[in-house]
C-alpha positions as CSV (number, residue, x, y, z in Angstrom):
1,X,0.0,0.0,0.0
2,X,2.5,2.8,1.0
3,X,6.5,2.4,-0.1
4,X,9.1,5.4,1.5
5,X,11.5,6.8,-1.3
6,X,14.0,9.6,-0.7
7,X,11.0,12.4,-1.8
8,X,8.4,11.0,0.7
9,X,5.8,8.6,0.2
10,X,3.9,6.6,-2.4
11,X,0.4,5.3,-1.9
12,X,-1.9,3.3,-4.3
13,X,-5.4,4.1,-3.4
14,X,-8.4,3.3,-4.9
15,X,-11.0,5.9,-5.4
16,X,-15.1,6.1,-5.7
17,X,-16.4,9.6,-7.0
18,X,-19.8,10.1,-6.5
19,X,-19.9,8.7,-2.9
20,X,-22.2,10.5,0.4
21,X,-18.9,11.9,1.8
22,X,-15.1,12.4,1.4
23,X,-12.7,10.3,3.4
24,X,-10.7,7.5,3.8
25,X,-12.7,4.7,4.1
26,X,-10.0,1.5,4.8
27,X,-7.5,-0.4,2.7
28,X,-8.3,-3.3,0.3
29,X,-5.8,-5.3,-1.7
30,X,-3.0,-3.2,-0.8
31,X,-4.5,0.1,-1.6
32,X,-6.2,2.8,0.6
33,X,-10.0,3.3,-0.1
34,X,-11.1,6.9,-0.9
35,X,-14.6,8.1,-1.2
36,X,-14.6,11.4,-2.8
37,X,-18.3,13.2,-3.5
38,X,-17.0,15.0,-6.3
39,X,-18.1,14.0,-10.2
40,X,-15.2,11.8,-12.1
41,X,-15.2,14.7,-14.8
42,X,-12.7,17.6,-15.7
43,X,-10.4,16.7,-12.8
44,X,-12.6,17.1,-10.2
45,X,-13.0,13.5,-8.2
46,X,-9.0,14.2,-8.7
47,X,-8.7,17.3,-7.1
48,X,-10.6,15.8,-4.4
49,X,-8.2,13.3,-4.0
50,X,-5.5,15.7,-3.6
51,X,-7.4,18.1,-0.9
52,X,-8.1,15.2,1.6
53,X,-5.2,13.2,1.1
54,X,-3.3,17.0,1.8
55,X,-5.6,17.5,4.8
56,X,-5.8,13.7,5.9
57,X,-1.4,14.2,6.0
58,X,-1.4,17.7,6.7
59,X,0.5,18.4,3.4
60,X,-0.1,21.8,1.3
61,X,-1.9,20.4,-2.3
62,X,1.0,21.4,-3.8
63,X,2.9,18.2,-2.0
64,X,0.3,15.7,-3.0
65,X,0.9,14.3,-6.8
66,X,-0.9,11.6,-8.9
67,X,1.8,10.1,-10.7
68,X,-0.8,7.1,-12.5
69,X,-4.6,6.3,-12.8
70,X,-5.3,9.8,-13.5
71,X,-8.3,8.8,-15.4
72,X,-9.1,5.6,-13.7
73,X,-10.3,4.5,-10.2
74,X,-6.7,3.5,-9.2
75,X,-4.1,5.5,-8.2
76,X,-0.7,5.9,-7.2
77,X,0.3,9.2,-5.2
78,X,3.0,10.7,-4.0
79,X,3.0,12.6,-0.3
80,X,6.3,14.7,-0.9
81,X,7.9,15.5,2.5
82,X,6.3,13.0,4.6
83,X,8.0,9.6,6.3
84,X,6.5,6.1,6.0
85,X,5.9,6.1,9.9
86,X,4.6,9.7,9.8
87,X,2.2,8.3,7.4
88,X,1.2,5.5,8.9
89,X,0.5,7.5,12.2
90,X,-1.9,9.7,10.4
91,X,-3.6,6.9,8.8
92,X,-4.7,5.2,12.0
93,X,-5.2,8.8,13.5
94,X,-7.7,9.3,10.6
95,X,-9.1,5.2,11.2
96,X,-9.7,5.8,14.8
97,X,-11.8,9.3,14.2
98,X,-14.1,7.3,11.7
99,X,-15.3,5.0,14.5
C-alpha cells in the first residue's frame, strides 16, 4: 500500500467519486480506499483526492501528486515531505476518528 523513497511517500489508493462523503474509508488489496463526493469529470474527483489526502497528512496540495490512474479509479500518489511512519501515524489517527 504505501513504499518510502527519498521524496516521501507513495500510496496506491483506490478511489469512488460520486460517494455521500469524502474520506478514507479502509484499505483493500494493498491500496487505501477513498470516497470522494465530487463527479469523475474535468479533474474534479482528482482534485478531491488531492485536498483530503493534503488535509488527511497535513501536506499543502501542492505536496500531494498523482503520478498514475489519472483517469481511472486506481491511483498511485505521491506525499512529498512526509516519512512512511509519519504516514502510517496519520492513517490510524484518521481510522480511529471514523469509528
Amino acid at each position: 500500500m504505501l513504499r518510502e523513497d527519498e521524496a516521501g511517500v507513495v500510496l496506491r489508493i483506490r478511489v469512488k467519486p460520486r460517494a455521500r462523503r469524502t474520506a478514507i474509508v479502509g484499505v483493500r488489496n494493498d491500496s487505501l480506499l477513498v470516497e470522494v463526493t465530487a463527479p469523475p469529470e474535468r479533474n474534479k474527483a482528482n482534485d478531491a483526492v488531492i485536498a483530503l489526502l493534503a488535509d488527511v497528512f497535513d501536506l499543502p496540495k501542492s505536496k500531494v501528486e498523482i503520478l498514475s490512474g489519472q483517469s481511472f479509479r486506481e491511483k498511485v500518489v505521491r506525499l512529498y515531505g512526509i516519512s512512511a511512519s509519519q504516514c502510517r501515524e496519520r492513517l490510524n489517527a484518521e481510522r480511529r476518528s471514523l469509528r
